[in-house]
TORBALUM-336753 format. One line per 8 residues: number of its first residue (from 0); for each residue x, y, z of N, C-alpha, C. Coordinates in pm, whole numbers. Example, Ala and Ser with C-alpha at 12.3 -4.5 7.8 and 13.67 -1.06 7.14 Angstrom:
! TORBALUM-336753
0> 1319:-569:780:1230:-450:780:1320:-330:780; 1285:-225:708:1367:-106:714:1290:3:787 .
END
This chain:
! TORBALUM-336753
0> -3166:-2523:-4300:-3164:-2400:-4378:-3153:-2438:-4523; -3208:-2372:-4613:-3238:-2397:-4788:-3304:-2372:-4801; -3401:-2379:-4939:-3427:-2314:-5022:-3495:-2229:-4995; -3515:-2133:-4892:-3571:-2009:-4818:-3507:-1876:-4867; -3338:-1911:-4895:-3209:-1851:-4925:-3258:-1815:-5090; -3223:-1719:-5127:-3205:-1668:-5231:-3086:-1726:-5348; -3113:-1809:-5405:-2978:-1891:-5561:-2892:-1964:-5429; -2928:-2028:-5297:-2873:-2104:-5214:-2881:-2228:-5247 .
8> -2846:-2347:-5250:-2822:-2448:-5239:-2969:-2524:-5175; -3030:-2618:-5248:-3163:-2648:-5188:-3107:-2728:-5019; -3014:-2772:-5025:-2950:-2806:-4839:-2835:-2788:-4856; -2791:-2666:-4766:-2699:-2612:-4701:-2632:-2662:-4572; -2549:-2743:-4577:-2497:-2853:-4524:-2354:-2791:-4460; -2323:-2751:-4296:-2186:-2694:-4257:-2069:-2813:-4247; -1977:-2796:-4354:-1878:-2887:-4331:-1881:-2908:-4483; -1957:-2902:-4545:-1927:-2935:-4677:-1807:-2874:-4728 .
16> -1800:-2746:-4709:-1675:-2624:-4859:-1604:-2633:-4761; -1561:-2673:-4628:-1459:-2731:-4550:-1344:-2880:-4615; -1443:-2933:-4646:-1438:-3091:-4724:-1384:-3028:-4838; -1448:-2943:-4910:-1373:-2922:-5043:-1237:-2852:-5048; -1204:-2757:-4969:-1061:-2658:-4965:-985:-2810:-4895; -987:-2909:-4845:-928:-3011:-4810:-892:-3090:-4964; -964:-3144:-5015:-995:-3233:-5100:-921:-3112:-5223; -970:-3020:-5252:-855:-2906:-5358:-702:-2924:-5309 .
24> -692:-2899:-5221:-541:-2933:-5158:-458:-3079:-5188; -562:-3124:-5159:-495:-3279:-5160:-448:-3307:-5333; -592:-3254:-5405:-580:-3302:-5557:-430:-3226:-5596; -432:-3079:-5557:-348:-3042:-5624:-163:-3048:-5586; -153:-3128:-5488:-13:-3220:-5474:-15:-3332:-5543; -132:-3389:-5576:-109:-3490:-5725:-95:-3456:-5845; -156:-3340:-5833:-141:-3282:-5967:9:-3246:-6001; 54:-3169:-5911:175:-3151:-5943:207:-3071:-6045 .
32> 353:-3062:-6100:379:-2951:-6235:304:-2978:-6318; 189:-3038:-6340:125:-3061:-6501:38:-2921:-6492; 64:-2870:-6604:-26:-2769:-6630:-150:-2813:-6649; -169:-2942:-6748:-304:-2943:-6805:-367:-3009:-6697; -319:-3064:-6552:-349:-3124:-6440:-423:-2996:-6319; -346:-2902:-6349:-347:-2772:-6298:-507:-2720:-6348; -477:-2695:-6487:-567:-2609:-6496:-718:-2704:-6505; -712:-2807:-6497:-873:-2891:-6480:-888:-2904:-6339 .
40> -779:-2900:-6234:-805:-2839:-6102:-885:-2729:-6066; -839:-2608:-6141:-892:-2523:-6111:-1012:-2452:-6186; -1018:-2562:-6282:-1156:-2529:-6354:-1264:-2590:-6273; -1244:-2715:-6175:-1377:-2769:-6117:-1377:-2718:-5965; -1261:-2647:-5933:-1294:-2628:-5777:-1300:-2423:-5745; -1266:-2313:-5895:-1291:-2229:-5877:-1432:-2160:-5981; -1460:-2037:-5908:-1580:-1963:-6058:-1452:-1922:-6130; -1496:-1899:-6268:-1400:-1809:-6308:-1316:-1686:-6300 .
48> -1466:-1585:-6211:-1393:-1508:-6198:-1326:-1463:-6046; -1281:-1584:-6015:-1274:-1615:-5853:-1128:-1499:-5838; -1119:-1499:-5702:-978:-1431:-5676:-871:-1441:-5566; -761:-1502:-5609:-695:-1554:-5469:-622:-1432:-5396; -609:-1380:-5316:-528:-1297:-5222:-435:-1373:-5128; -327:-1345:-5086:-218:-1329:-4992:-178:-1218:-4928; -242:-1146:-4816:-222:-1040:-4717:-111:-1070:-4639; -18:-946:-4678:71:-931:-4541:56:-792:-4489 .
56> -51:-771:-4452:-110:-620:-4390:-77:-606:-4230; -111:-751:-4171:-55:-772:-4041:22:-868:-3982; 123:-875:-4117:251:-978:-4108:363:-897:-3964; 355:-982:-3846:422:-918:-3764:647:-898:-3839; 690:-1035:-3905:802:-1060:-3918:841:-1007:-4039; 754:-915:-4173:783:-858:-4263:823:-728:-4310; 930:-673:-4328:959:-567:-4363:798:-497:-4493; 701:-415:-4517:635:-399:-4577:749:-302:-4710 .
64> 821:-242:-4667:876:-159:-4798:972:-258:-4900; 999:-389:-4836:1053:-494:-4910:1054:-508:-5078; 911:-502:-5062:844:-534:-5189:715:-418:-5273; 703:-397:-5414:603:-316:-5460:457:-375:-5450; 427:-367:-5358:287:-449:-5337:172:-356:-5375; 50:-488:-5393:-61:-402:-5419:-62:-317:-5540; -53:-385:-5673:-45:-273:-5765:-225:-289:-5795; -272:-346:-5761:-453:-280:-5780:-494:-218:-5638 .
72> -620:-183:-5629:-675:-143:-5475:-768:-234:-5410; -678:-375:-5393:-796:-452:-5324:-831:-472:-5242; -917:-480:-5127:-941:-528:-4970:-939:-634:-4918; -845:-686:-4848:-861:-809:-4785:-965:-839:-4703; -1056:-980:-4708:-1134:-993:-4655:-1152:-1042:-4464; -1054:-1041:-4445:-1000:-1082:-4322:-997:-933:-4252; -884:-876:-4265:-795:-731:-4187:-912:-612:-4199; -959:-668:-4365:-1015:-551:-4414:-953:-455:-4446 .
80> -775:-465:-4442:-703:-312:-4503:-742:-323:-4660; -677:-191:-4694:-742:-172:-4841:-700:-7:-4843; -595:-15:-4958:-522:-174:-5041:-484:-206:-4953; -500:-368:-4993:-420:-513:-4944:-273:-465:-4983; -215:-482:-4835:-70:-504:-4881:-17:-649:-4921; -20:-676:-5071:22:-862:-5061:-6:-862:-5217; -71:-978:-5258:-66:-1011:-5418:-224:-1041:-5416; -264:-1039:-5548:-368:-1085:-5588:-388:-1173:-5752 .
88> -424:-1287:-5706:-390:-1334:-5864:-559:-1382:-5882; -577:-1399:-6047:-689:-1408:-6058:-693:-1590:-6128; -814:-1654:-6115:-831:-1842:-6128:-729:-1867:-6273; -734:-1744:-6395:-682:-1813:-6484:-506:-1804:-6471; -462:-1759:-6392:-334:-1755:-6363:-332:-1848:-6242; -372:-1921:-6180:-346:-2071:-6071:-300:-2125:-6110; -283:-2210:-6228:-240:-2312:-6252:-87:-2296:-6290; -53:-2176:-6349:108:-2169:-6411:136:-2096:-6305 .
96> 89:-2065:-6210:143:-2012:-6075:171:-2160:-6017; 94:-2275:-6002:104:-2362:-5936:229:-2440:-6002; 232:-2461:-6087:320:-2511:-6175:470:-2440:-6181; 491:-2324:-6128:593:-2233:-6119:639:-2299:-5958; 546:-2279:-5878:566:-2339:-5746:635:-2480:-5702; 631:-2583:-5815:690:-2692:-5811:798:-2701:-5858; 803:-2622:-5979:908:-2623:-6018:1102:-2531:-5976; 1029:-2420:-5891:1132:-2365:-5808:1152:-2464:-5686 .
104> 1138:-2538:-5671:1161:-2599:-5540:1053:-2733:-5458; 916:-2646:-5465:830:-2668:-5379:837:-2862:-5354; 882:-2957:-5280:841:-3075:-5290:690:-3152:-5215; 611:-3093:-5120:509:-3049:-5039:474:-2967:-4947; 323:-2963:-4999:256:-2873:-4957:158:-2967:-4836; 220:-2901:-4707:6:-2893:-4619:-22:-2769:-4569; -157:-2805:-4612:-255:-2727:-4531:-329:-2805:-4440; -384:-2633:-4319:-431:-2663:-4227:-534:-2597:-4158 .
112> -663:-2626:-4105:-687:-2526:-4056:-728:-2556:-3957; -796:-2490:-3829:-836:-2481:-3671:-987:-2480:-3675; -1073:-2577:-3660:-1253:-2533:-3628:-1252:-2404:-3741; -1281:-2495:-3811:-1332:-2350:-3943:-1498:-2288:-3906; -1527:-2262:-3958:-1670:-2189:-3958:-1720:-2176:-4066; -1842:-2184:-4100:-1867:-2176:-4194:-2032:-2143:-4182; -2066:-2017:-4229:-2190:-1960:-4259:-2265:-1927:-4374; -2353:-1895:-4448:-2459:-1864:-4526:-2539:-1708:-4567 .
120> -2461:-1659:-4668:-2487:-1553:-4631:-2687:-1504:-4748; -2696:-1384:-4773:-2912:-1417:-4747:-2852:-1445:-4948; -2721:-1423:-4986:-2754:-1426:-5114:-2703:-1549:-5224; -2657:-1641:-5092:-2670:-1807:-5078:-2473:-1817:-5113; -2425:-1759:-5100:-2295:-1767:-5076:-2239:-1814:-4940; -2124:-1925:-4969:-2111:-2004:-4850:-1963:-1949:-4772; -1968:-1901:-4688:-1806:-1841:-4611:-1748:-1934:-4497; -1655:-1974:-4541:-1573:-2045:-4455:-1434:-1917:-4379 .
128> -1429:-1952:-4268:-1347:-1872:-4215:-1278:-1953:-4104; -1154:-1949:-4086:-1051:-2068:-3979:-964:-1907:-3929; -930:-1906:-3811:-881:-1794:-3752:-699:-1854:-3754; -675:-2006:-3733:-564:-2031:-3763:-533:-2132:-3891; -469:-2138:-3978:-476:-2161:-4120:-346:-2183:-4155; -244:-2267:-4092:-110:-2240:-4136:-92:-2335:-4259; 55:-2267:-4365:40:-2326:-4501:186:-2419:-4494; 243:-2466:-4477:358:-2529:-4473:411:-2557:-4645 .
136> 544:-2505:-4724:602:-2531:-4801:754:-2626:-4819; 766:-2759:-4844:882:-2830:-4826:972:-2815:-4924; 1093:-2750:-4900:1167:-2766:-4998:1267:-2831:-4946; 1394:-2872:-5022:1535:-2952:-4991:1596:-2861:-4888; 1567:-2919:-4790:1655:-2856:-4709:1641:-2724:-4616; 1506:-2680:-4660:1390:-2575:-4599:1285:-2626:-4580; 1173:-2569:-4477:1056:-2554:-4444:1029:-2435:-4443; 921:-2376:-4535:848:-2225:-4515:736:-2246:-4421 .
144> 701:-2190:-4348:573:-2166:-4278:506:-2026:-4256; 361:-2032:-4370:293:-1925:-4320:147:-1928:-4225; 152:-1882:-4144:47:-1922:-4053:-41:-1780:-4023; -107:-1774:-4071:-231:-1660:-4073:-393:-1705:-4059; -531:-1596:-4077:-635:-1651:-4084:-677:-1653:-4247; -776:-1735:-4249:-780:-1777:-4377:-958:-1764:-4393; -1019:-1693:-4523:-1155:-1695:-4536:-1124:-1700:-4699; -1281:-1803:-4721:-1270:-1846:-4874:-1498:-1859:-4849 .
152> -1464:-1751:-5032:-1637:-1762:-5021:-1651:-1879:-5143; -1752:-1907:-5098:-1831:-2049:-5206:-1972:-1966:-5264; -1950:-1957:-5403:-2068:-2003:-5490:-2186:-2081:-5425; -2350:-2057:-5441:-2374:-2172:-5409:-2412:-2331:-5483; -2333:-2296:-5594:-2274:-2437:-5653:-2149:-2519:-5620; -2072:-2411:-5522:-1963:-2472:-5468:-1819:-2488:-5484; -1828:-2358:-5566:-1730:-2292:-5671:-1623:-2164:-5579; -1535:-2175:-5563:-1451:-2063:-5491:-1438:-1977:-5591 .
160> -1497:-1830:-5503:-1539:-1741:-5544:-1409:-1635:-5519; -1340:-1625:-5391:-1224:-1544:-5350:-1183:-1652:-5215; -1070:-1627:-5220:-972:-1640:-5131:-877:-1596:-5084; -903:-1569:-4950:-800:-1441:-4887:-744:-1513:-4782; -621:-1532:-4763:-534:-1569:-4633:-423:-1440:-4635; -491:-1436:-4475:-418:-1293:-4425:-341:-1328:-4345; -189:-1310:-4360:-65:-1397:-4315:-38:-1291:-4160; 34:-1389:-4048:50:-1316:-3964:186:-1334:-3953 .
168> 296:-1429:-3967:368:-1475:-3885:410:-1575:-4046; 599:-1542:-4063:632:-1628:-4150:754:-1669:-4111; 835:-1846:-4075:906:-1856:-4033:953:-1974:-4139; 1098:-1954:-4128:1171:-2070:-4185:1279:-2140:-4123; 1280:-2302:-4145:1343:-2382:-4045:1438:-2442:-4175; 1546:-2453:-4155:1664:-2512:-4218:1689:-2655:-4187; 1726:-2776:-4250:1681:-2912:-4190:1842:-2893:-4139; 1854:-2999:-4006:1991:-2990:-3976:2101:-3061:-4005 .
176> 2032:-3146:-4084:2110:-3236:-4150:2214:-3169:-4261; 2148:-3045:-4327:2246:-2966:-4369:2357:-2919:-4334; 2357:-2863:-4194:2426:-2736:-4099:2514:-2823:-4060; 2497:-2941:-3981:2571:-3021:-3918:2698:-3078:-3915; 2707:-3131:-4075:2875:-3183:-4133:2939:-3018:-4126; 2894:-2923:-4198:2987:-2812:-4195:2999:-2743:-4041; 2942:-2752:-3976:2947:-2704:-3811:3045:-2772:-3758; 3045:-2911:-3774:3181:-3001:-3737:3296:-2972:-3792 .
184> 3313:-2957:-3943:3423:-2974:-4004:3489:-2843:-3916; 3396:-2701:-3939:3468:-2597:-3843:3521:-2612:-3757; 3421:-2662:-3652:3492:-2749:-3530:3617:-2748:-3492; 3631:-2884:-3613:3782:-2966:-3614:3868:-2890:-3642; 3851:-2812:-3734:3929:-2702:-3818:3995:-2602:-3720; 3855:-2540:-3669:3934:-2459:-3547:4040:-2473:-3465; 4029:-2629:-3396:4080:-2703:-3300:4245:-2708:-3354; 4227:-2793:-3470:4389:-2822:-3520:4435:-2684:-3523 .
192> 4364:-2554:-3580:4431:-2439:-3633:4481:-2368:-3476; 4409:-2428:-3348:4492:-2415:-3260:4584:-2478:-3226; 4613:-2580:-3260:4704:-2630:-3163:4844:-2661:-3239; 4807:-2562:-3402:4933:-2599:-3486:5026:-2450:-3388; 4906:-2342:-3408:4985:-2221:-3328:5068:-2241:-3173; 4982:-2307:-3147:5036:-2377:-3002:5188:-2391:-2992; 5183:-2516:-3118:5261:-2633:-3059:5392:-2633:-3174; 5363:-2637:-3275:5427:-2596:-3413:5563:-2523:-3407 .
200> 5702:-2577:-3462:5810:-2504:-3454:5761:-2386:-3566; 5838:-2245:-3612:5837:-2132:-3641:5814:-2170:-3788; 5830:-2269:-3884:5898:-2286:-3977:5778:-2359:-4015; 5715:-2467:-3970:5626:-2569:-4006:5486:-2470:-3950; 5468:-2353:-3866:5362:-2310:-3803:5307:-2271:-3951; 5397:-2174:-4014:5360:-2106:-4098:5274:-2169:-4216; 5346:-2252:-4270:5247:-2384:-4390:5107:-2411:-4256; 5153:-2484:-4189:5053:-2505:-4123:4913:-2400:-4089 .
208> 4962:-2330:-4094:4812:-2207:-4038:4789:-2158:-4172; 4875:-2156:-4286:4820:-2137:-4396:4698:-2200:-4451; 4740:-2376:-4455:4666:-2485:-4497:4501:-2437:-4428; 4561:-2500:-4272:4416:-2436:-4222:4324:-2342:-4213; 4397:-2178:-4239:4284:-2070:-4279:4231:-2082:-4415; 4304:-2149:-4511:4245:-2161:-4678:4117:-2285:-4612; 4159:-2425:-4573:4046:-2506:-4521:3930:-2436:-4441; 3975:-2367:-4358:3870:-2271:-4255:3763:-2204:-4358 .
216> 3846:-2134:-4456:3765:-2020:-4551:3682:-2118:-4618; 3749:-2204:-4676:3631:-2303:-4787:3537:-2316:-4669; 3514:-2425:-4580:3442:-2425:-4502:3342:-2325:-4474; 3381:-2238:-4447:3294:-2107:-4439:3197:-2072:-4549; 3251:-2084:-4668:3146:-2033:-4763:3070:-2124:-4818; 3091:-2269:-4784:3029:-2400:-4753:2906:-2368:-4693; 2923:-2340:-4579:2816:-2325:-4463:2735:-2211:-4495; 2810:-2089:-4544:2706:-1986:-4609:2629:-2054:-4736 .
224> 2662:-2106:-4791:2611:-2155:-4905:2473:-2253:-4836; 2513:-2342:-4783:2380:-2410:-4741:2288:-2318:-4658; 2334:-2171:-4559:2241:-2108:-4533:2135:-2031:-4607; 2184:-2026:-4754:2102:-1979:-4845:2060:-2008:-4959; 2015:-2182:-4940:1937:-2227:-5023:1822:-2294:-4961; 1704:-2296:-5036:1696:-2243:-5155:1682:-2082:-5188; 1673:-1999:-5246:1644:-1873:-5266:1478:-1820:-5196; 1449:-1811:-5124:1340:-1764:-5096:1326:-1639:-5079 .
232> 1257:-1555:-5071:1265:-1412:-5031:1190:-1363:-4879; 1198:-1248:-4857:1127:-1245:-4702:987:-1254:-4721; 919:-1281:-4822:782:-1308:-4835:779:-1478:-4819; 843:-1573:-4804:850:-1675:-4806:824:-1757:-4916; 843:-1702:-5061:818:-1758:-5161:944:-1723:-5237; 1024:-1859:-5330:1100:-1780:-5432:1062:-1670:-5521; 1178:-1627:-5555:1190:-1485:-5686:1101:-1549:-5791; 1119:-1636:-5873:1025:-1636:-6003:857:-1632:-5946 .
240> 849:-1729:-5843:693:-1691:-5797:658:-1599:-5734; 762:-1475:-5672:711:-1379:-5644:607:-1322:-5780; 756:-1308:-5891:792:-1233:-6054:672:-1270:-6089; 622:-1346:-6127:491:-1402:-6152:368:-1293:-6063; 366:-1323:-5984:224:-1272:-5899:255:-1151:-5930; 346:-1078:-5953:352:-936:-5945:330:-898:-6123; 345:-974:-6195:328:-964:-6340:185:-997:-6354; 128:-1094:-6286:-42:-1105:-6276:-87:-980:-6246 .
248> -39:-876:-6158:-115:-780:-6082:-132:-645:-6185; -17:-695:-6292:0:-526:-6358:-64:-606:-6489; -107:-715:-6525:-174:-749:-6629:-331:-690:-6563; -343:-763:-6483:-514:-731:-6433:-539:-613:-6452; -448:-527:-6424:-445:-364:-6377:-457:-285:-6535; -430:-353:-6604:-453:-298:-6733:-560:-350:-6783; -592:-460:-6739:-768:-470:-6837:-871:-424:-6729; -794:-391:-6616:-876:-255:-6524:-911:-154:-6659 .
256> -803:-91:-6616:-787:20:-6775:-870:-12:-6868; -852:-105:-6937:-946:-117:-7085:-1071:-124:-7028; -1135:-197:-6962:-1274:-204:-6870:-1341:-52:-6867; -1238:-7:-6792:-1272:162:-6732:-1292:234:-6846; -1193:218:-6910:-1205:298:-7069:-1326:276:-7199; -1379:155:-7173:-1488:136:-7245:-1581:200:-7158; -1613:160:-7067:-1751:214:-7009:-1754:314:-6992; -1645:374:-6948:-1647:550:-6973:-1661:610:-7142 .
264> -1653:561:-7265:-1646:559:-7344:-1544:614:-7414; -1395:609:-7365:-1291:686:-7430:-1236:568:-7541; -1183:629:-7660:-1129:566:-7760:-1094:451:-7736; -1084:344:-7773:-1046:212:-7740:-863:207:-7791; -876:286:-7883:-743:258:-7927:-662:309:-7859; -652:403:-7749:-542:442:-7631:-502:295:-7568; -598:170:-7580:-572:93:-7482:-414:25:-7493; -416:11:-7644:-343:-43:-7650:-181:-24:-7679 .
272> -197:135:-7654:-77:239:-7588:-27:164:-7493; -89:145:-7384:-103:142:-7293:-18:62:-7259; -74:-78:-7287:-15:-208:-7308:137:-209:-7391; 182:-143:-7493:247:-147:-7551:369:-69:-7447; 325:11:-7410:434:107:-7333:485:1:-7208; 389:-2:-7176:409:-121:-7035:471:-211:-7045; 443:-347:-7165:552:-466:-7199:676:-415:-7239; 713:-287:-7317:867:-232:-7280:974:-214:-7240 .
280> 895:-141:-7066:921:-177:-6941:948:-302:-6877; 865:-356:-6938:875:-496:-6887:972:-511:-6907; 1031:-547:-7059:1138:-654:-7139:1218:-545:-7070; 1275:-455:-7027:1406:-327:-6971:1423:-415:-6846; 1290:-477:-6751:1326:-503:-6644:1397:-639:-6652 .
END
């Protein structure tokens, strides 16, 4: 199949933009927090005006009222709901998104996917589609896992055009190396704090069960403490990278606005009402 296709690729080769969402992945765990590493990433492996999505439309484990999702009306290419309940960020915000991602935590990333697919569509755009696609995030002492289907269109220069992973299922595993010393210390704690009540004359019980419920309590908020790090939220991403994607969505959403407002031909200078009222809000929040 080629050059029959309309602006297609003179050989259209299946496995190729498979090779590349591999090879993007890989670069960009070397890349790491560098911005200027970041953004020459995503200058050679997206179009400009490419668009990443994260659907939780048929997230079985997510509360949906959690979060203000969807502040544009976009369709996921997977579910097809619309609006997408989830985020949408656009190529020039990847890189300080990616760079936000390392820096809250993230120590690696894999990806994965199942017999992808990959077809040709008549106007030479290349679609890869994997029905299982899980994303694994390593942090100290956490594992995030989102495991959904995943479709990404190619340019036919080979350029990611959109990317939509429509999440089904998000789970997090705590390493146990954490849990373990404080599970014991309780343990022990418990044990002595019985057997001071036990055994203990009237006089020495009392110091004694003191010592041990103050030891018991530290302990305790020990163990809560390692149950809640790092900060993630029920979307499986920390707060600042939520804060981010959701500050991408109401920027876009306003040069929606200015867009709309030119071509409709209304004053240009409302736009920047607009904007002004909005960063306000912002700085209040």
């Amino acid at each position: 199949m080629g050059k029959g296709l309309n602006n297609g690729p003179l050989n259209f080769v299946p496995g190729n933009c498979a090779k590349r969402l591999i090879q993007y992945h890989q670069l960009h765990l070397s890349a790491n927090a560098s911005i200027a590493s970041q953004r020459e990433l995503v200058s050679d492996f997206f179009a400009p005006s490419a668009k990443r999505r994260w659907c939780f439309s048929q997230c079985k484990n997510h509360p949906k009222q959690a979060a203000p999702f969807a502040q544009r009306a976009w369709q996921c290419q997977v579910c097809k709901h619309k609006p997408g309940c989830g985020y949408e960020v656009t190529a020039e915000t990847l890189p300080a998104l990616s760079k936000i991602g390392f820096e809250t935590g993230i120590l690696k990333e894999f990806f994965s996917f199942d017999m992808p697919s990959e077809h040709q569509t008549l106007s030479g755009e290349i679609v890869v589609h994997s029905y299982n696609a899980p994303v694994e995030a390593v942090y100290q002492n956490l594992r995030v896992v989102h495991d959904g289907q995943l479709c990404v269109v190619f340019t036919p220069d080979l350029k990611i055009s959109s990317w939509d992973f429509c999440i089904r299922n998000i789970e997090q595993f705590i390493s146990g190396n954490t849990l373990l010393p404080q599970v014991d210390k309780l343990r022990f704690l418990s044990c002595e704090y019985k057997h001071a009540a036990e055994n203990d004359s009237s006089y020495l019980q009392s110091s004694t069960l003191k010592r041990y419920s103050d030891a018991l309590a530290e302990e305790a908020y020990k163990f809560e403490s390692a149950l809640n790090l790092p900060q993630v939220t029920d979307v499986g991403f920390t707060r600042r990278y939520v804060r981010y994607m959701e500050m991408s969505e109401v920027v876009n959403l306003r040069w929606d606005l200015i867009d709309h407002n030119r071509a409709a031909g209304i004053n240009s200078r409302t736009s920047p009402a607009i904007l002004g009222s909005s960063s306000s809000e912002d700085g209040e929040a």
